[in-house]
DOLUM-987310 format. One line per field, with one value per residue (C-alpha): x, y, z; residue number from 0. Coordinates in steps of 0.02 Angstrom, whole numbers, plus 50000, padded with zeros to 5 digits. Layout:
# residues N
c1 <- (X ...)
c2 <- (Y ...)
c3 <- (Z ...)
nr <- (NUM ...)
END
This chain:
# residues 629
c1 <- (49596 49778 49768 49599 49665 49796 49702 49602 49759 49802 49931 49949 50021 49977 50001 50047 50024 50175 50256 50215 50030 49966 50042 49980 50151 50150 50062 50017 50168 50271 50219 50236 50233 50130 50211 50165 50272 50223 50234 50221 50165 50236 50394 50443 50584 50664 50757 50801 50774 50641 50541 50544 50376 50352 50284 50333 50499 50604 50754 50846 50920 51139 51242 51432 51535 51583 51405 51372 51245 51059 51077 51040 51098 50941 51002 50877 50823 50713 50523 50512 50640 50739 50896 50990 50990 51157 51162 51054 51060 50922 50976 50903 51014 51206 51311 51448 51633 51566 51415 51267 51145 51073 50941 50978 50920 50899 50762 50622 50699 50677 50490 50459 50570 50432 50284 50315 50404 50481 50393 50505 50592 50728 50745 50838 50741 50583 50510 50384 50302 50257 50358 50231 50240 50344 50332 50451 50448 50496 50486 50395 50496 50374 50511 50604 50799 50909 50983 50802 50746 50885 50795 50668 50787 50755 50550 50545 50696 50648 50515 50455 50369 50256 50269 50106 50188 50341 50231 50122 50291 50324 50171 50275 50329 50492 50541 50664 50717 50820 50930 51109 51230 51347 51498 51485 51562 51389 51273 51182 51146 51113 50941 50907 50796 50689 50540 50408 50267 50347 50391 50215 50175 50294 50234 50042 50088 50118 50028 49966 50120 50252 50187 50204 50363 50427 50320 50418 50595 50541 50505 50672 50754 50660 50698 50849 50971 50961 51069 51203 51213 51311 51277 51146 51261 51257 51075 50979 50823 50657 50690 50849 50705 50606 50740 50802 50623 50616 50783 50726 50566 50644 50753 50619 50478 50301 50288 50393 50273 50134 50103 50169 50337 50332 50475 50578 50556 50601 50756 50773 50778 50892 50993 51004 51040 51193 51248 51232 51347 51461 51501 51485 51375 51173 51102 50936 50827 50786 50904 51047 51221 51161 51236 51084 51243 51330 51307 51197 51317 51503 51601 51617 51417 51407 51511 51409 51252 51321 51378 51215 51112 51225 51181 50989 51012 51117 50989 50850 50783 50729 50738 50594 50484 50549 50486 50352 50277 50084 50104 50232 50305 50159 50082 50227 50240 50060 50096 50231 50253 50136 50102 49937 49826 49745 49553 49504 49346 49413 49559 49474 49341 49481 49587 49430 49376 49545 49557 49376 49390 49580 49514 49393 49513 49628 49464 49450 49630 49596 49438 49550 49684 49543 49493 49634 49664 49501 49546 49710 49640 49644 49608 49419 49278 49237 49090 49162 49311 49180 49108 49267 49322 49131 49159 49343 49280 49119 49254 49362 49195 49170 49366 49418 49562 49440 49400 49279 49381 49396 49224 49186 49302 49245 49044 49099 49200 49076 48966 49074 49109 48920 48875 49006 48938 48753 48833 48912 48774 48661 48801 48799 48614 48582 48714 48630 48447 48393 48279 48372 48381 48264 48389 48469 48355 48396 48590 48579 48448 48586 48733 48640 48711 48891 48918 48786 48780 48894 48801 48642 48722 48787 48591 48540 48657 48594 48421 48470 48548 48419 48310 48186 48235 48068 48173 48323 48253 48177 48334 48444 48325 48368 48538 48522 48406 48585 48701 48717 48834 48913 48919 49130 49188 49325 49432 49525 49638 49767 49839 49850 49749 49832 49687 49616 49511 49372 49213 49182 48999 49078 49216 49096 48997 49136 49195 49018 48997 49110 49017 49074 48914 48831 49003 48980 48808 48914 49023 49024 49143 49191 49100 49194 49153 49250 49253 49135 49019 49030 48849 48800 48887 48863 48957 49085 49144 49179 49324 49410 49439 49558 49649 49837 49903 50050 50207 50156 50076 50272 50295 50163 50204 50134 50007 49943 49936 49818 49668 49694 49543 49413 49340 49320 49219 49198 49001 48960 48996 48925 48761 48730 48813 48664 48519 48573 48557 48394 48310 48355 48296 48114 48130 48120 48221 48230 48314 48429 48493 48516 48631 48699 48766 48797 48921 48978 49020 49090 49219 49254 49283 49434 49473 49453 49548 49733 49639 49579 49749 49826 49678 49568 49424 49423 49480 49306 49202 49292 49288 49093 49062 49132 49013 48883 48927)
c2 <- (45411 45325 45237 45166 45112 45043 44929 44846 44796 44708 44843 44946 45094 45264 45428 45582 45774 45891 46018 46201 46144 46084 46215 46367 46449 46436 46525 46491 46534 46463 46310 46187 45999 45895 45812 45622 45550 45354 45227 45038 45003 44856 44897 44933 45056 45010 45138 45010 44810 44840 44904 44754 44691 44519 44479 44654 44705 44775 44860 44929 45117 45090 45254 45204 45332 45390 45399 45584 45690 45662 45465 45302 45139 45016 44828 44709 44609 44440 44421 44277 44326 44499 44463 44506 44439 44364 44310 44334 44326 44452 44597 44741 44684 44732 44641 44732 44672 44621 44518 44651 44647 44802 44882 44949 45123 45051 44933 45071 45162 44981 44994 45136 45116 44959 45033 45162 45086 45189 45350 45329 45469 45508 45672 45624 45540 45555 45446 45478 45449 45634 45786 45874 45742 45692 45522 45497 45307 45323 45239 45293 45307 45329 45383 45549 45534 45647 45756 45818 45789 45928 46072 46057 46132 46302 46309 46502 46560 46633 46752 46585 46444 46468 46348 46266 46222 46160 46028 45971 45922 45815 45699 45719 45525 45569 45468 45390 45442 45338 45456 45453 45560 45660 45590 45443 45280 45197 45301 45156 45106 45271 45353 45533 45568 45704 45788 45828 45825 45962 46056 46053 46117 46253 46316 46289 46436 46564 46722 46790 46892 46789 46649 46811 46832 46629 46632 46799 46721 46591 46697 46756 46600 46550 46697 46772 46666 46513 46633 46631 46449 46390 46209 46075 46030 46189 46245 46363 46270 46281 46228 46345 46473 46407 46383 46563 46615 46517 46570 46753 46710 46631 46819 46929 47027 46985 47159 47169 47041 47169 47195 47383 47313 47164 47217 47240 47061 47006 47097 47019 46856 46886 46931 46773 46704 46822 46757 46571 46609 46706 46558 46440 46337 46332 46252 46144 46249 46060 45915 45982 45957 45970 46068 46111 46178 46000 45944 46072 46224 46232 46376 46461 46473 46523 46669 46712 46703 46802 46937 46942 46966 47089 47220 47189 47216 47391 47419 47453 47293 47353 47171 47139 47273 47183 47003 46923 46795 46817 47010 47032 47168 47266 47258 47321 47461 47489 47531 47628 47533 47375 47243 47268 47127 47024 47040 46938 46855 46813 46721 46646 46566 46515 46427 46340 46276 46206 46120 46055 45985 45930 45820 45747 45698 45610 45502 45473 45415 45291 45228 45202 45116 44985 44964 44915 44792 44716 44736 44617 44495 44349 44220 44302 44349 44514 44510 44385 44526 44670 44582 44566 44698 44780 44665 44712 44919 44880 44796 44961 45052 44979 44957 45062 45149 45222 45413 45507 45559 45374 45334 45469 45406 45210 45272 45348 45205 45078 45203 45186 45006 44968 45067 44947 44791 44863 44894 44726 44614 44741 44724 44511 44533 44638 44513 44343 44416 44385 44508 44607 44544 44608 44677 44776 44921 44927 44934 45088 45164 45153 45228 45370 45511 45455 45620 45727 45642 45502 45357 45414 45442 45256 45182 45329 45220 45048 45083 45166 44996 44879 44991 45074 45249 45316 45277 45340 45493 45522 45495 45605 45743 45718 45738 45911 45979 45930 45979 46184 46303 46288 46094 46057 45923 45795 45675 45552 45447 45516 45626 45825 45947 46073 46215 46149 46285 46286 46372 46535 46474 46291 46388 46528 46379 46300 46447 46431 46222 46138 45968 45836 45783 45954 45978 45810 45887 46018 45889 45800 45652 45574 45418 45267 45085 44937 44775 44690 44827 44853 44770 44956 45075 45152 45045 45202 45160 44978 45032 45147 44971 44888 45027 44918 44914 44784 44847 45011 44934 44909 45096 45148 45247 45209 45323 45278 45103 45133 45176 45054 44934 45039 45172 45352 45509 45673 45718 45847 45773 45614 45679 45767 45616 45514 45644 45624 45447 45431 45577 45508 45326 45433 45552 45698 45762 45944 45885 45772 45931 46047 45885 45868 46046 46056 45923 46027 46174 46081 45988 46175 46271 46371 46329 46126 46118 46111 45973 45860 45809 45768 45688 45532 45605 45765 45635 45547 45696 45714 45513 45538 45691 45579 45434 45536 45660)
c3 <- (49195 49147 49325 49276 49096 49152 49312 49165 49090 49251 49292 49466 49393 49456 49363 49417 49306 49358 49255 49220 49154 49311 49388 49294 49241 49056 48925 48741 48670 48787 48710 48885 48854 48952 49089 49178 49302 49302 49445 49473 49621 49642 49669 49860 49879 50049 50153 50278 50286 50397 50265 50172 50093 50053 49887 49811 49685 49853 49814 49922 49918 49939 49935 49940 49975 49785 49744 49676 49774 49751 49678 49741 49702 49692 49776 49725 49891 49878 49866 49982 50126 50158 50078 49947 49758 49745 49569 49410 49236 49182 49067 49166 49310 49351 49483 49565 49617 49779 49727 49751 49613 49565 49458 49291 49250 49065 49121 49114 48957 48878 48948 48878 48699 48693 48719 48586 48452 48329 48392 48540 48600 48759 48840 49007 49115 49014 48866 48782 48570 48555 48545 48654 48800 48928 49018 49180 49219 49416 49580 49704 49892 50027 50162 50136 50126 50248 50097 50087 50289 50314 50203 50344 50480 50372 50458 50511 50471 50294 50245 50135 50137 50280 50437 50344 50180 50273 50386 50229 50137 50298 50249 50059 49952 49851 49674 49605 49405 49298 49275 49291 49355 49231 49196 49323 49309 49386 49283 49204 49379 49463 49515 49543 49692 49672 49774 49647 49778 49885 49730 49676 49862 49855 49671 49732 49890 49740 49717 49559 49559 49577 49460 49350 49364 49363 49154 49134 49167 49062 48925 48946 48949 48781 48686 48763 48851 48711 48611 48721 48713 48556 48586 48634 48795 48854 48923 49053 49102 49166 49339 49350 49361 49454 49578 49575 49599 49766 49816 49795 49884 50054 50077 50005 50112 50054 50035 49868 49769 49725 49528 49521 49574 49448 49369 49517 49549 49388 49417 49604 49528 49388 49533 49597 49440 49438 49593 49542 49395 49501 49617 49457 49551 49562 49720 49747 49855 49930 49920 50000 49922 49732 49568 49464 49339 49329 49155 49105 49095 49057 49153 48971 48935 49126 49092 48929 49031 49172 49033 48957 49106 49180 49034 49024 49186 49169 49021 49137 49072 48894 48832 48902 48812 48646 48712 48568 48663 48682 48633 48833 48762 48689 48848 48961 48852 48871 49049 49134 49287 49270 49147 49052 49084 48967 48939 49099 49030 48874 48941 49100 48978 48829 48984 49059 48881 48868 49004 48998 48822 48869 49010 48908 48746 48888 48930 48763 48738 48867 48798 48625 48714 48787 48629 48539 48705 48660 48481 48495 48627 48525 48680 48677 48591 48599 48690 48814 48820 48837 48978 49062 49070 49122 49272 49309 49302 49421 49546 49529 49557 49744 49796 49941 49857 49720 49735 49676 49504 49484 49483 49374 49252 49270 49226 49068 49026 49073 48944 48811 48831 48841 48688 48601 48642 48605 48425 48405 48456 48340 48194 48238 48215 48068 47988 48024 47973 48162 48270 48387 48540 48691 48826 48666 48705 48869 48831 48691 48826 48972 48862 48743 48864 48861 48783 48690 48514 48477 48554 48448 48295 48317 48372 48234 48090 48155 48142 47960 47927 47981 47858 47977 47918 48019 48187 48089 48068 48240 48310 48190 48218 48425 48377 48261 48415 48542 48417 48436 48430 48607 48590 48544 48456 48544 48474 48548 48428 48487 48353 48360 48273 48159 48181 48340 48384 48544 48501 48600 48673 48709 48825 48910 48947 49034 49135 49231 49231 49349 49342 49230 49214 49139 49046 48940 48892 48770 48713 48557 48559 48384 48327 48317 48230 48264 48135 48226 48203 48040 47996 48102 47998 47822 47693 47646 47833 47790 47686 47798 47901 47771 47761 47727 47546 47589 47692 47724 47906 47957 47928 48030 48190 48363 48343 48194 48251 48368 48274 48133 48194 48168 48071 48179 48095 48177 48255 48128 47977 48008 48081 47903 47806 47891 47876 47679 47670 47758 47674 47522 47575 47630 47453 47564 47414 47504 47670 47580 47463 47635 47713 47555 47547 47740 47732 47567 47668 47825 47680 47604 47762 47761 47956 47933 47747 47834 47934 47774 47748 47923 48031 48010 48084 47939 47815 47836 47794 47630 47569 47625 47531 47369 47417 47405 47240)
nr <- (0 1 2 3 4 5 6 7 8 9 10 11 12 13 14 15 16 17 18 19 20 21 22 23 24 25 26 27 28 29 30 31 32 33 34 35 36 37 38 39 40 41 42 43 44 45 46 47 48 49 50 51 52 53 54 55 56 57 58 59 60 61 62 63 64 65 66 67 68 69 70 71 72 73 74 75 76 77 78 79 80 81 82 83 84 85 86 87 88 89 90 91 92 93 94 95 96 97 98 99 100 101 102 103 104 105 106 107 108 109 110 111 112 113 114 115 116 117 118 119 120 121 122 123 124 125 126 127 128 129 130 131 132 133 134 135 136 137 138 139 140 141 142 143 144 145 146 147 148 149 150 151 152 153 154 155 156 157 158 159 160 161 162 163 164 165 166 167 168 169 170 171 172 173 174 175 176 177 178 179 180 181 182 183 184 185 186 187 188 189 190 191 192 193 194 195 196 197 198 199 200 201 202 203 204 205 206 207 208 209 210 211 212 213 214 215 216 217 218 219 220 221 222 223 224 225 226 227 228 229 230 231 232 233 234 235 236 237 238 239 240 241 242 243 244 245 246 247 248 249 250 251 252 253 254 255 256 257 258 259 260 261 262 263 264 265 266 267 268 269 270 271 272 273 274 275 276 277 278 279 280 281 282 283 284 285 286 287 288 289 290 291 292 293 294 295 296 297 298 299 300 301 302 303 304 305 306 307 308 309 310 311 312 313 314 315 316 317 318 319 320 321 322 323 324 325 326 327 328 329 330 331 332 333 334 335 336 337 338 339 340 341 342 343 344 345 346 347 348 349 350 351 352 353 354 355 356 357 358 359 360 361 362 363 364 365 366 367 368 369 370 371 372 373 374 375 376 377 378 379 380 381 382 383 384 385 386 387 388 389 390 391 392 393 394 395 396 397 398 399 400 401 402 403 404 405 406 407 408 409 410 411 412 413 414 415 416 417 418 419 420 421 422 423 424 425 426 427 428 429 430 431 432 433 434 435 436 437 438 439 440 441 442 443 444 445 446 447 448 449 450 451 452 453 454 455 456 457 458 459 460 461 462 463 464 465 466 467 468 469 470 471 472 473 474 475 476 477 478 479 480 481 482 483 484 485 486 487 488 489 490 491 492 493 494 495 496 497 498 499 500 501 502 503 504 505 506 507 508 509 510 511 512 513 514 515 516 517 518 519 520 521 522 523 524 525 526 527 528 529 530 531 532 533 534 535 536 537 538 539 540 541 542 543 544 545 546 547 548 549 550 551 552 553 554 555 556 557 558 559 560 561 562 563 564 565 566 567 568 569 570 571 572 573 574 575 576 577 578 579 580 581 582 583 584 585 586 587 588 589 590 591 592 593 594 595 596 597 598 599 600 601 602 603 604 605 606 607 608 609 610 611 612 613 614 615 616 617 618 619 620 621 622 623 624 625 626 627 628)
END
């Protein structure tokens, strides 16, 4: 979805999910962020000189010999011939004592610190304008380097990975992370190599059991071993477990890893652990010559650790019967020997709602950023725009390099982007006091299954605006008929929901629907007016467009930016805000009265009121149920 977003911006940038979410090793209250690592791909990372590519950003990869393990040194060679940049006076550019010019790890930070303003935030190597995200601006290196070749000398001499595994991570691109090494003289120069594609392979050969054990150990690490650490310096990560797990795994029997002997395993890896701490030193199970410990841990916080896990350990690992997150410890208890498992249904359906409605808000995002593209284009008119970038999605459509997830994504798009010009030419219209024009029809007809309601609710206000409340009507009583119980609301400006909760019949119809097509059937998304539509919306709308006092628009964060351009209302309300309007327009007095109080009780609900004051899209209902009082 980014990748397409991003091509109509005139960007080739591809984006990659990793982290425990794509992987299936968190739970609830582990609380995982979402992870993205992002690539330009025009940038050519050069192993050799012979890989040199004219026309592209080459750069090639320099290790001197004081260069710390696992980090690169980017030269920047020339576009037009394969030699080096001898001299330049560009900020994201350093030039060494013997003339090389190389490539500040600073220059994506200052992407990145751009792109999200104030909201920006650093962890590491990742950016991002939300505390729940994580954006890796890397460089993609399509040959493996030998400090990773040489893990491959390991095939069949460990109980794990399989011979398989081992010859898919062959086929395996690397990246590059602009990330420093600790303590380093070059670190603003330095970038960290690092094998997220054979990761991913190796977490993707897990069984049940031992992705299990990897969320247990990171329970652990959450709630136990953060005491130990009296300072944000010091710290026991994520991939530290993960690495002990595969450790363990390479000198463990297959046998062990059944779920009666979960515990065991748990203990086998805190083993490893032990012995990492012992030798104050914690080895990449890949890149060979790395100290997972350097800059994380000091030797004092090592010895803590060690300490601590030594008596849960000794304490026939008690700790873990006292573990909170998502009721652990209950359910070990519940068992002797095994972990009681959650209700299967219940949590297959909750995790396939998720990630159904999940996919869905990220298509939604991108739709928003296009918009506020279009929004700012101030070369074009928005149609012109509209039709732009129509053509530019159509082209993505046919090229070679689009799959089918692509193409998926460019029809919805094209959807959305259609329904928006149908709106603007019908707002343009409606304004002027012309008839609509002919092929309108023909564009609402193409884009009223975009999702289930929100292109009908916006043909539903038009024809409420021109006055023909008959059609009005018609089509508002479609959209009551569509909009049941199992059909979920989606938002997509970008801001998170306090009480977000998925409907039980929206999520048991997910766990059976794999199509995106039937999936978008039981999917409401929010309806969205820009200015130029503004002729098609209810005149309470019109104000929630000039929505700047004075200075407060300087204070606004990147977020909030976004969806200042237009007015966006949840399905729901907005349905029963128009059913009052044209009932009252027909003097069906009693189906105005049962909107009126409909939109009452969706304002009143105890699960939306912590909503009313934190989201645009709950704020609506409540500034509509005053227009209409």
């Amino acid at each position: 979805m980014w990748d397409v977003s991003y091509q109509l911006k005139g960007h080739d940038t591809t984006f990659y999910h990793f982290g425990s979410q794509s992987e299936g090793t968190t739970i609830p209250g582990l609380q995982s962020d979402t992870d993205l690592l992002v690539t330009n791909n025009n940038f050519n990372i050069m192993y050799t000189m012979a890989d040199w590519q004219q026309g592209k950003f080459n750069f090639l990869m320099v290790r001197d010999a004081d260069t710390p393990p696992q980090h690169y040194l980017l030269q920047w060679i020339r576009k037009d011939l394969p030699l080096p940049v001898t001299y330049t006076d560009e900020p994201d550019f350093v030039t060494d004592s013997y003339g090389r010019v190389f490539l500040s790890n600073m220059s994506l930070v200052r992407v990145a610190a751009a792109a999200w303003g104030d909201a920006h935030l650093r962890r590491g190597p990742s950016n991002s304008g939300r505390e729940d995200e994580d954006y890796v601006y890397a460089l993609k290196c399509n040959i493996l380097p030998p400090e990773i070749m040489s893990w491959f000398t390991k095939m069949g001499q460990a109980y794990w990975p399989s011979q398989e595994t081992f010859e898919a991570a062959k086929k395996c691109v690397c990246f590059l992370v602009p990330d420093g090494y600790h303590g380093s003289l070059n670190k603003n120069i330095e970038w960290r190599i690092t094998p997220n594609f054979i990761e991913r392979l190796l977490m993707f050969s897990l069984n049940i059991v031992q992705m299990k054990c990897l969320v247990v150990l990171k329970i652990i690490k959450k709630k136990e071993f953060v005491k130990y650490f009296p300072h944000e310096n010091c710290k026991f990560t994520t991939f530290h477990c993960k690495t002990a797990l595969f450790f363990t795994l390479e000198r463990t029997p297959p046998t062990l890893w059944t779920e009666c002997r979960l515990i065991e395993c748990i203990v086998r890896c805190l083993q490893t652990i032990l012995e990492f701490l012992n030798q104050g030193e914690c080895p990449h199970f890949i890149v060979e010559g790395v100290d997972l410990f350097h800059g994380k841990m000091c030797r004092q916080c090592q010895l803590n650790l060690k300490q601590a896990i030594q008596g849960m350990i000794q304490d026939d690992m008690h700790v873990l019967f006292h573990l909170q997150s998502d009721d652990l410890g209950q359910r070990l208890m519940a068992l002797p020997h095994e972990m009681q498992p959650y209700p299967g249904d219940d949590v297959n359906a909750a995790i396939c709602g998720k990630l159904a409605r999940n996919m869905f808000v990220q298509y939604l995002i991108c739709v928003t950023m296009e918009c506020h593209r279009l929004c700012k284009n101030e070369e074009a008119e928005l149609c012109i725009s509209l039709d732009n970038s129509l053509t530019m999605l159509e082209n993505l459509a046919i090229n070679d390099s689009a799959t089918r997830y692509h193409k998926n994504v460019i029809k919805y798009m094209v959807k959305s982007l259609m329904s928006i010009k149908a709106s603007v030419t019908s707002s343009r219209s409606i304004q002027s006091g012309q008839h609509l024009p002919q092929d309108i029809w023909q564009l609402y007809g193409e884009t009223l299954n975009t999702d289930v309601v929100s292109s009908k609710l916006k043909l539903a206000s038009m024809h409420y605006c021109r006055g023909e409340l008959r059609r009005a009507e018609s089509v508002l009583s479609e959209v009551e008929f569509d909009l049941d119980e199992s059909v979920q609301s989606v938002c997509g400006c970008g801001r998170e929901l306090i009480n977000d909760k998925l409907s039980q019949a929206f999520c048991d119809y997910a766990v059976h629907t794999y199509s995106h097509t039937q999936l978008i059937k039981k999917l409401a998304f929010c309806v969205r007016f820009l200015r130029e539509e503004k002729f098609c919306a209810p005149l309470f709308l019109w104000c929630e467009k000039y929505r700047s006092v004075g200075d407060d628009v300087y204070h606004r964060s990147a977020n909030e930016y976004f969806y200042m351009d237009w007015a966006e209302v949840d399905a729901r309300p907005f349905l029963l805000y128009l059913q009052y309007l044209t009932y009252r327009g027909l003097g069906v007095r009693h189906r105005q009265l049962e909107a009126f109080h409909g939109l009452k009780d969706t304002v009143t609900s105890l699960d939306k009121m912590d909503q009313l004051y934190t989201h645009p899209n709950f704020q609506r209902p409540l500034n509509s149920s005053g227009d209409i009082s």
